[in-house]
N, C-alpha and C positions, 0 to 999 in steps of 0.2 A: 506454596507461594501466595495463593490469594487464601489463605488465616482467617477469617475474622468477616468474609464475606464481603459486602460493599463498604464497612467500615475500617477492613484492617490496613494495615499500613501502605502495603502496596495499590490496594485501590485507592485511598487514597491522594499516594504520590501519582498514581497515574491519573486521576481526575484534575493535579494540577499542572497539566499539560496542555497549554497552549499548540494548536496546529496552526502553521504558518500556510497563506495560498498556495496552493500550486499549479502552476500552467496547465492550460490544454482540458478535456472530458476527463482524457484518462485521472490528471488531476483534483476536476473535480469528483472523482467516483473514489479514488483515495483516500483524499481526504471526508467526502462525508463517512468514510467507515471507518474512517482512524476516529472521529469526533466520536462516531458510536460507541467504538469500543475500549475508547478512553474513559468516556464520561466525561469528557474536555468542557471546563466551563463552572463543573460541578463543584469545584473546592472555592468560588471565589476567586481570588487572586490566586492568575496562576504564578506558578514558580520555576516551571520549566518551558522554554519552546522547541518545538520539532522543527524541523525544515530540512523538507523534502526537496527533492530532483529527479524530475522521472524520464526517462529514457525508455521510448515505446517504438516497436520495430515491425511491419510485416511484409514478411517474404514469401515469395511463391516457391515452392517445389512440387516435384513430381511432373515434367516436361511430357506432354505426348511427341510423337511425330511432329505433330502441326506444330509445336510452341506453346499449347494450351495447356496451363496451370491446372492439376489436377489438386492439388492441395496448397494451403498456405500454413505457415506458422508465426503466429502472433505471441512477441515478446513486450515482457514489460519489467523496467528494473529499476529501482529505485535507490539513489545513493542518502541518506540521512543522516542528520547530527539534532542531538540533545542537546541543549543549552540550558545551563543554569544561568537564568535570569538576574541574581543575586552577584555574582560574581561574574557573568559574562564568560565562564569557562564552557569548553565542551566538554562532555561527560561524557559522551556517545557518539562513535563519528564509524556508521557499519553502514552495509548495503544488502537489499533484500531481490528478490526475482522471483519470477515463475514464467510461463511460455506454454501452450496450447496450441495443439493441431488442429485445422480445419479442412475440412474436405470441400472441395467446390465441385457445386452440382447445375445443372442445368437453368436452375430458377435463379436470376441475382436477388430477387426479393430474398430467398433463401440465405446465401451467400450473406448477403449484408445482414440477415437477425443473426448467422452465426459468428459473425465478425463482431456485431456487440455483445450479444454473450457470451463471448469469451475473455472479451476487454472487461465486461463488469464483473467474471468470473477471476479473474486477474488482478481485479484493482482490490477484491475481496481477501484472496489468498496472499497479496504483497502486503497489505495492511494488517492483514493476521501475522504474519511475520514480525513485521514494525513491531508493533503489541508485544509480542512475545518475548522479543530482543529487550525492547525500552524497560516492561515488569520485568525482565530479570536484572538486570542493570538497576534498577532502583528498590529491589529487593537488597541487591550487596549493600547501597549504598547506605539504607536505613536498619 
């Protein structure tokens, strides 16, 4: 799929990939890794835009006696469409996910680093998705 290195075709149709905002941390932690591992920017004028919708969820389980949360699991799911700029078609309209357990412990300092590294760990693994879906899609197309 990627041929020819940073030159070959699929990189770069995907360097001309515009990423559109997206709402909220989680959004921006999305998209700075979509831009990374686009190379968005890179071809000049781009020819395609992404645009994202994320949907981010956390939930407690594992109840003691008391009602006290002995774990959470933190989801994040993003629904996506490709757009050809040229034509204003969609080319690509998929959705991507992942979700992570966390354990709650005693210290909320704790609690709260594991709650963002799981979100940044998240927004890394959805974006690697995106990626993978979008180069293959624009592999068929060229």
């Amino acid at each position: 799929m990627y041929a020819g290195g940073g030159q070959g075709s699929v990189a770069r149709a995907l360097a001309g990939v515009d990423v559109s905002a997206i709402e909220g941390k989680a959004g921006w932690l999305v998209r700075a890794a979509l831009v990374d591992r686009l190379g968005a920017g890179s071809a000049g004028t781009p020819r395609y835009r992404l645009d994202v919708r994320l949907d981010e969820q956390l939930q407690g389980l594992g109840l003691l006696s008391n009602d006290a949360v002995t774990r959470e699991r933190r989801t994040l799911r993003a629904r996506y469409q490709l757009v050809d700029l040229a034509t204003g078609a969609i080319i690509l309209d998929a959705s991507a996910g992942s979700d992570a357990g966390i354990d709650i412990v005693s210290s909320e300092y704790a609690v709260i680093a594991a709650e963002q590294t799981a979100l940044e760990n998240l927004s890394h693994e959805v974006a690697d998705q995106i990626v993978t879906r979008v180069a293959t899609k624009l592999r068929k197309a060229n």
